[in-house]
N, C-alpha and C positions, 0 to 999 in steps of 0.2 A: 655232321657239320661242325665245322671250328664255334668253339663258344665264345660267346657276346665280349669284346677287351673292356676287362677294369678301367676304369675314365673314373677322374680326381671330379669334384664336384668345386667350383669355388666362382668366390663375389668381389669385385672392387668394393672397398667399402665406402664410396662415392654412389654407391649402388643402393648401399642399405641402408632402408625408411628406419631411424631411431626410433623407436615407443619407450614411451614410459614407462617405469615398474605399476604392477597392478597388487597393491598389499593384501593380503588378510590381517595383521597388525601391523598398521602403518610403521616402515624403516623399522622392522623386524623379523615379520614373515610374510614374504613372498606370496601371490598368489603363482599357483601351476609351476614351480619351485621346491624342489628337494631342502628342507630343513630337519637337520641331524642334531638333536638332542644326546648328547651324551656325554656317558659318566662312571664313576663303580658303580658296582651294584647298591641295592639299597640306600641311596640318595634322593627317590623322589620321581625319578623320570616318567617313571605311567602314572602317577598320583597329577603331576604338571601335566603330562597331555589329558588326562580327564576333565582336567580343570577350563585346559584350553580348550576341549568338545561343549564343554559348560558353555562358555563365551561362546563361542561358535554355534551351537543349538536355539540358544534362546535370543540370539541378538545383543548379547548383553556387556559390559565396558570393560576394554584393557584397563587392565592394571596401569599404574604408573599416570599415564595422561588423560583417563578415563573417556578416551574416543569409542564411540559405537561402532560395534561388527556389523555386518550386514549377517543377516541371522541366514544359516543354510541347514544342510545335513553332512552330518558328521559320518564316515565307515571307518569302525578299529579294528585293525587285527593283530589278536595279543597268542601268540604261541606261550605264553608263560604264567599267565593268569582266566580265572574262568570267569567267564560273561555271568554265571549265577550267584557266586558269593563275593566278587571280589570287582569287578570290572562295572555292572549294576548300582551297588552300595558307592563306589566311590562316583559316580554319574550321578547319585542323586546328592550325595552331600554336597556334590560341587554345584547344583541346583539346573543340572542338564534338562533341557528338555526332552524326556526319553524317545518321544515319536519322531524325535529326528537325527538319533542314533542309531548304529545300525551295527552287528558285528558280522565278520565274514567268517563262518564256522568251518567250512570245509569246500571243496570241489567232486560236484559228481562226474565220474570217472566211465569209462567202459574196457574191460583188459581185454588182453588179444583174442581171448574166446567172446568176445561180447555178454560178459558181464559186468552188471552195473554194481561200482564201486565208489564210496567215498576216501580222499585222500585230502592231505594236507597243500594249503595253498603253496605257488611256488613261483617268487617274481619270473622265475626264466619260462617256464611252460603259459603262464595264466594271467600276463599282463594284458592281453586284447579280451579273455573273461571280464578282469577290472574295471578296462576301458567301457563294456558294454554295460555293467552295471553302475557304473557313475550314470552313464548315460539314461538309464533306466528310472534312475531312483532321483535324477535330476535335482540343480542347484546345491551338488556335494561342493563344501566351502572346504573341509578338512577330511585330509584320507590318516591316521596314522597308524602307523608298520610299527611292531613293536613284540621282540625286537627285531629290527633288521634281520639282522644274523640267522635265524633262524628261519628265511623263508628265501636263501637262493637255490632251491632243485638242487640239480649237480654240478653247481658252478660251485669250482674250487674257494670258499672264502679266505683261503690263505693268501692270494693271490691275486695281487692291486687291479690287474688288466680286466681279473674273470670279473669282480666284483666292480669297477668303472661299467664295463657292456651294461651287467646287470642294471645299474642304476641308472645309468642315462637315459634311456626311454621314461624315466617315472619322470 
C-alpha cells in the first residue's frame, strides 16, 4: 500500500484559547518551559541551580521579591559532578530539602543479546523514561539537565536543527 501523505497541521489563531504563563519564579521561570542557564565555565551555574532546588524543595522565597515557591521535587542530572562529594554538599549548604531531591544516575538498558546493562542518560532515546518518572515521583516543580551538552545520544550537537528536535519535546 501507498503510505499515509504528509498533511501540514495548523490553527486560525481566532481559534486559539490564550492562557496565561504558569511561573515557578514569578516573570522569570517558566513553569513546563525550557530555561537555559549559561555561561563559561566556572561562573557558578550548578552552584545557582542547587540553590534554585533549595527554593524549590523546601518552599522557600526568591531572591529579589521574596515571593513563596510552591515547594515540589526537584530531579538533577549532572554528567559533570557527583551526587556524593559535590552535588549533596552544595544541596545542603543551600538548605535543600534532601527527601525531595532526586538525582537520575543512569538508564537500565538490555543489548541485543539481552543483557542487562546500565548507560548514560540520553535526551534523544529516554525522554518518555523522564516523562514516566516525573510522573511517578509526582509534583516535580524543577527537572535540571546539567550540562545540556552532555546528554543528546547521537544527535549531532554541532548542529542547530539536531539540537532544536532534541529540545523541543522538553
Amino acid at each position: 500500500g501507498q503510505p499515509a501523505p504528509i498533511e501540514l497541521v495548523y490553527r486560525r489563531f481566532s481559534d486559539v484559547k490564550a492562557k496565561p504563563i504558569r511561573w515557578l519564579w514569578p516573570d522569570r521561570i517558566a513553569c513546563g518551559k525550557l530555561t537555559v542557564i549559561a555561561g563559561n565555565p566556572g561562573l557558578g551555574k550548578s552552584q545557582l541551580t542547587a540553590g534554585l532546588a533549595a527554593i524549590v524543595s523546601r518552599g522557600g522565597p526568591w531572591p529579589v521579591e521574596n515571593s513563596r515557591c510552591e515547594p515540589g521535587n526537584v530531579v538533577i542530572l549532572s554528567a559533570e559532578d557527583d551526587a556524593e562529594d559535590t552535588i549533596r554538599p552544595r544541596l545542603e549548604a543551600a538548605g535543600a530539602e534532601l527527601q525531595s531531591c532526586f538525582t537520575l544516575d543512569a538508564v537500565r538498558d538490555v543489548d541485543e543479546s539481552g543483557k542487562p546493562y546500565q548507560r548514560a542518560f540520553s535526551l534523544k532515546r529516554d525522554l518518555e523514561r523522564l516523562s514516566s518518572l516525573l510522573a511517578e515521583l509526582k509534583n516535580v516543580r524543577l527537572v535540571v539537565v546539567d550540562p545540556i551538552s552532555a546528554y543528546p545520544g547521537d544527535a549531532d550537537s554541532h548542529k542547530n536543527g539536531d539540537i532544536r528536535a532534541l529540545l523541543a519535546p522538553l
